[in-house]
N, C-alpha and C positions, 0 to 999 in steps of 0.2 A: 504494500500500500504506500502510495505518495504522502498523505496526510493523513493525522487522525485528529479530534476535538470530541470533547469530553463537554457533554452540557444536563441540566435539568430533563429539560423537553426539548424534543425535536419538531417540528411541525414540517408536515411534507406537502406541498402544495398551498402557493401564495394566494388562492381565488378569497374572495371574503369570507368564507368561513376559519381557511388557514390564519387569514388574517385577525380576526377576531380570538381567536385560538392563541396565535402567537403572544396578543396584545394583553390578553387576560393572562397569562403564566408569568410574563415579563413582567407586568406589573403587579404582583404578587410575591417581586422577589426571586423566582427562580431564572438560573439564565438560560437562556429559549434559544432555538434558533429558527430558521423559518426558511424552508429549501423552496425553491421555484427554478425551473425549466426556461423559462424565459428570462428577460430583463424588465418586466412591470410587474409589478402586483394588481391584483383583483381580477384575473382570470376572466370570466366571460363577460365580466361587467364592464371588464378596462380592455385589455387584449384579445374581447370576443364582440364588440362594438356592443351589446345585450344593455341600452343604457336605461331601462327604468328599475327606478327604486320601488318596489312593487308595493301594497300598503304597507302598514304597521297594525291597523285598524281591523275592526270586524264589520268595517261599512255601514255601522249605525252607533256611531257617533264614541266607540270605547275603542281604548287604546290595547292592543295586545302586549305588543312588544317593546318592552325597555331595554336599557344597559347599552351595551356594544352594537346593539343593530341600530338602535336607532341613534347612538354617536354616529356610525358612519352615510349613514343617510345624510346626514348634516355634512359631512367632511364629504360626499359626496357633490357639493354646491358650494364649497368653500373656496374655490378656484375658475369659477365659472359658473352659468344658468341654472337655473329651477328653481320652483317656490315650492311650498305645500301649500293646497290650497288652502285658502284660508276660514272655510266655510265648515271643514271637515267633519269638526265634534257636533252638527249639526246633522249631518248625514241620516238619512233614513233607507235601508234596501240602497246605498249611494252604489254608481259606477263606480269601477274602477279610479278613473281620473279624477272622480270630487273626494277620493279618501285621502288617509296620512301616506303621500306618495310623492316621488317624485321623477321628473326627466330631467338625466344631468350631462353632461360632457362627459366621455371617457379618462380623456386626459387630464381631464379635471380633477376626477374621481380619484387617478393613479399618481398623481401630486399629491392631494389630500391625503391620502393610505403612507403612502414615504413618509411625511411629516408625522403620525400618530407614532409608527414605527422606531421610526430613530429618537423620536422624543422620549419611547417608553422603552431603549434598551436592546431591541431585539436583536441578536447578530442574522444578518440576510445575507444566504447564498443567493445570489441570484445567478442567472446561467446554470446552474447546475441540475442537473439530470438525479436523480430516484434510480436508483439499477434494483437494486433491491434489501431486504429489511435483514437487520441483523438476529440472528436467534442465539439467546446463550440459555440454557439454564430452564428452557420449556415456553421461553417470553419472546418478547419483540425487546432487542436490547439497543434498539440504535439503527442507523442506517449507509446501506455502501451508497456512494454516492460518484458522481464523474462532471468533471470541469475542465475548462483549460489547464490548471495547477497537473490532473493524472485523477487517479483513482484514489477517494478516502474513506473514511467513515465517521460519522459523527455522531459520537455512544450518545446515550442517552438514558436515564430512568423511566422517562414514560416517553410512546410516542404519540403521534396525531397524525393520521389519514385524514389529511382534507384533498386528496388529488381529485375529489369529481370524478375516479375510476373507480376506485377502492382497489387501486395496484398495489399499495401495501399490504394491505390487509389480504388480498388472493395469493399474492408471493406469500404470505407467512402461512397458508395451510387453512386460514379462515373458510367457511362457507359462504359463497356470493352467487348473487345471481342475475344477468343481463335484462335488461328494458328493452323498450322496442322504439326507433326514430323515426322522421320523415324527414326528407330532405328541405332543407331550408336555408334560407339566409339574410341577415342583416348586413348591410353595409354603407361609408357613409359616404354621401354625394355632394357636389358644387351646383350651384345653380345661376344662371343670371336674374331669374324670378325669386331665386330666394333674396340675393342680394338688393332688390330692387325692394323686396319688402321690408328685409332689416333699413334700408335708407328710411325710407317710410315712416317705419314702426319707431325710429332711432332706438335699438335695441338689434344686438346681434343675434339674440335668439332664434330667427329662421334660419339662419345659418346652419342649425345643429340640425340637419335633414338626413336622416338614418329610413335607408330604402330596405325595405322587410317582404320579401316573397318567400312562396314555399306555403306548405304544411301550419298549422298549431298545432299547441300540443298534443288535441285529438285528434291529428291528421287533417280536418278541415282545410280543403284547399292544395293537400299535397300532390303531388306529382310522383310518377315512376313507380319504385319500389320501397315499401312501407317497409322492412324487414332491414332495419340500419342497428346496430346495435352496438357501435364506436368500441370494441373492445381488441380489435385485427388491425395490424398495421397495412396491409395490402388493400383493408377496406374502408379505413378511415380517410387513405388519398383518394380513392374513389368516389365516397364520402364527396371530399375538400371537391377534387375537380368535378362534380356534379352542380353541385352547389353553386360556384362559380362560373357555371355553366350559363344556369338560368339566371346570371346576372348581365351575361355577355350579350346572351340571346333578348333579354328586355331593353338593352340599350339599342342592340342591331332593329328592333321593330322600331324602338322611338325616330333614329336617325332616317331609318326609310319612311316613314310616314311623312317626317318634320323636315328632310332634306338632310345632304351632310352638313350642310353648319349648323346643325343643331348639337353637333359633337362636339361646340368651340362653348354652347351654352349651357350645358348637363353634362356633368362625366361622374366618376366614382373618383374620390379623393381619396380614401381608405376601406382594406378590405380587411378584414376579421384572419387576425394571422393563428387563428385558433380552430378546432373543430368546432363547429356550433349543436353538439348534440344536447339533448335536455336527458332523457335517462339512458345511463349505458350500462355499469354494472355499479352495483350493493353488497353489504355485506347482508349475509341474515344475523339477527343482532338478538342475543338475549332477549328482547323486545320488541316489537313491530308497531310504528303508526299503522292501523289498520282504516280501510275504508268507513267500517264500521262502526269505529269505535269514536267520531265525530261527536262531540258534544256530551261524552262518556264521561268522567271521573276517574281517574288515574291515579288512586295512591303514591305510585311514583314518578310521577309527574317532574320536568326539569324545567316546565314552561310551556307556551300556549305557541299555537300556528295558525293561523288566521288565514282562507278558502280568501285567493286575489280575486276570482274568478267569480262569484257568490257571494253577496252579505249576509252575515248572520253565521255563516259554519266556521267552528273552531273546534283543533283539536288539540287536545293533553299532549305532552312529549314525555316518554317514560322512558325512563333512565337509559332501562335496558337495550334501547335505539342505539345507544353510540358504545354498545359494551358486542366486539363482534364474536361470533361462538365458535372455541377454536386459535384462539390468536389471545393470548394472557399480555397485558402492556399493553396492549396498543387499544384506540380510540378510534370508531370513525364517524367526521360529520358534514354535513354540507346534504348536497345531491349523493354522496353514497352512505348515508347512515341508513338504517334498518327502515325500509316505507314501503306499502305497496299499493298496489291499484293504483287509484285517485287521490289517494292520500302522499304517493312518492308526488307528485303534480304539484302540492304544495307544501311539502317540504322541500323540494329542489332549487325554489327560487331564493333571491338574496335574502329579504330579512331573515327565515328560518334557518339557513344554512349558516350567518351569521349567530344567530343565539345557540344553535348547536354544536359552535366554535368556540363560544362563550362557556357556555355548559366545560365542551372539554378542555377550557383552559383550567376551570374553579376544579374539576376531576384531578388533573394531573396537576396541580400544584399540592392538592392534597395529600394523591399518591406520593409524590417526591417527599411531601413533609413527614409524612408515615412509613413513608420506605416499606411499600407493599404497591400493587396494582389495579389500577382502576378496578375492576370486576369485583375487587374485595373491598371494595370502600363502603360503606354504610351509608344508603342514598339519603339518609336524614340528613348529616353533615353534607352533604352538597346541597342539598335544597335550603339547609340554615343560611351556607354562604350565599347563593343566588340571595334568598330573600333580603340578604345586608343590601345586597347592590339594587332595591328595589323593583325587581323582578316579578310578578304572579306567576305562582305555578299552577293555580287551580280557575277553573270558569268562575266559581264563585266567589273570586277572590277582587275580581273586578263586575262583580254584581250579575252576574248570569245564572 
């Protein structure tokens, strides 16, 4: 091995969950580090163009989600556009767009996350590659890792799976299991019509023009073949150049209908240098958000997830989601903690992936302090800590 470092936690993937993850351990005292493949942080929200802050809210007019998700919602507009509306705690059955939400810049976003980061400690690989998890002793002890530097490993007492695969967690022997995609894409565009607005409007805001074809998440709209399940590297380019496809081919109708100098007034200024899948693989997890289990009671409950899609549905988050079965150390959260059906739909997007970052920071700061393993923590003390940071764990704890 080229290098090695010695830390509390590791966190393996920078998207908002990692981040949140990382944020919450660091600041807690333990020293963290936080691996990313690329050079941005916030994964599909920053380096996958994916720019809305999706609620926080359950659409009529209660707040779900505090702590960490909704700091970076904030740091998500701290460097450029979006409001929350401001009508929100009003809200009845609201759209989506009149809740605690917001639309922000990428790059705005991926400014704002650096600043939280560095302010609170965290050491950031960035560039660097996940090869695979370290196992000592029946556990996840750390992880190999690969950069320009060569090949290292960065031990650790506890880990974190936030890759949005659950590559950790399937490399260490966990049980997981793939989602199903539809081809899609976001990407972002120049315009003279938009520019002519922003003059207008005097506000840059039209400028932020993010062109969205393809599929939703129930396929609605999709094209080709439904059967994508981002986990194959021969299929993920496929995947990519698909995708990219139908961004080529909507421009080529625009220019022929509009003439070629329309190609001098609309183009794509950025393209999403990431997969854009939404579920690919999970762990199965001590626990399941189940479809079912909406508006349930969860004794062990880490926090609430709020239906973007729907007002009024929220579900319990129990512990046992970010505990994978199989894998001792290790955490996993974001889009790959333990969800299924309809229920992975809303867990995958930011605020929840976010608080389940959160969760496993307050998790593995305690494992580190107890010198034992998440799985063996006693979820009373974690739901204690949560509740310092003003958190609800339960429906009725925000009056439902």
């Amino acid at each position: 091995m080229d290098f090695e470092r010695n830390y509390d936690v590791v966190v393996a993937g920078a998207g908002v969950a990692g981040v949140a993850g990382a944020l919450e351990a660091a600041r807690r005292g333990c020293a963290t580090a936080l691996v990313e493949k690329t050079i941005l942080v916030g994964g599909l929200a920053t380096t996958g163009l994916v720019n809305i802050y999706l609620p926080l809210c359950d659409g009529n007019g209660t707040q779900m989600l505090h702590g960490i998700a909704e700091e970076l919602l904030h740091a998500s507009i701290r460097y450029g556009p979006g409001d929350v509306p401001k009508s929100w705690r009003d809200g009845r059955n609201a759209p989506e767009r009149s809740r605690y939400r917001v639309v922000f810049n990428p790059a705005s976003f991926a400014l704002g996350l650096d600043e939280l980061l560095i302010e609170a400690g965290v050491a950031l690989w960035l560039d660097t590659l996940v090869c695979t998890p370290v196992i000592e002793g029946g556990r996840v002890a750390g992880l190999e890792v690969e950069n320009k530097t060569g090949r290292g490993v960065l031990r650790a007492a506890c880990v974190v799976d936030a890759t949005g695969d659950a590559d950790v967690a399937f490399r260490a022997g966990a049980r997981c299991v793939t989602g199903e995609n539809w081809l899609s894409i976001w990407a972002a565009q120049v315009s003279v019509d938009a520019a002519q607005r922003a003059l207008a409007q005097g506000t840059g805001v039209p400028l932020l023009d993010i062109v969205r074809l393809g599929g939703d998440d129930a396929g609605r709209g999709a094209t080709g073949d439904g059967s994508w399940h981002g986990v194959d590297g021969e299929e993920i380019t496929r995947f990519v150049l698909a995708t990219r496809t139908m961004l080529r081919e909507r421009y080529k109708a625009l220019y022929a209908e509009a003439g070629d100098g329309e190609r001098r007034n609309v183009f794509p200024i950025t393209l999403p240098a990431m997969a854009q899948y939404r579920t690919t693989r999970r762990i199965v997890g001590q626990a399941t958000v189940a479809p079912e289990a909406e508006g349930v009671r969860c004794e062990a409950s880490v926090g609430l997830a709020p239906d973007w899609r729907r007002a009024g549905r929220v579900w319990e988050v129990p512990y046992g989601a970010l505990l994978p079965v199989g894998a001792p150390g290790l955490l996993a959260v974001g889009r790959c903690a333990s969800a299924e059906g309809d229920a992975w739909q809303v867990m995958r997007v930011i605020p929840p992936a976010a608080h389940t970052g959160q969760v496993a920071g307050v998790a593995a700061a305690l494992a580190v302090a107890h010198e034992t393993t998440p799985d063996a923590l006693d979820v009373a003390d974690v739901q204690r800590e949560l509740r310092t940071r003003g958190i609800p764990l339960h429906l009725d704890e925000v009056g439902l």
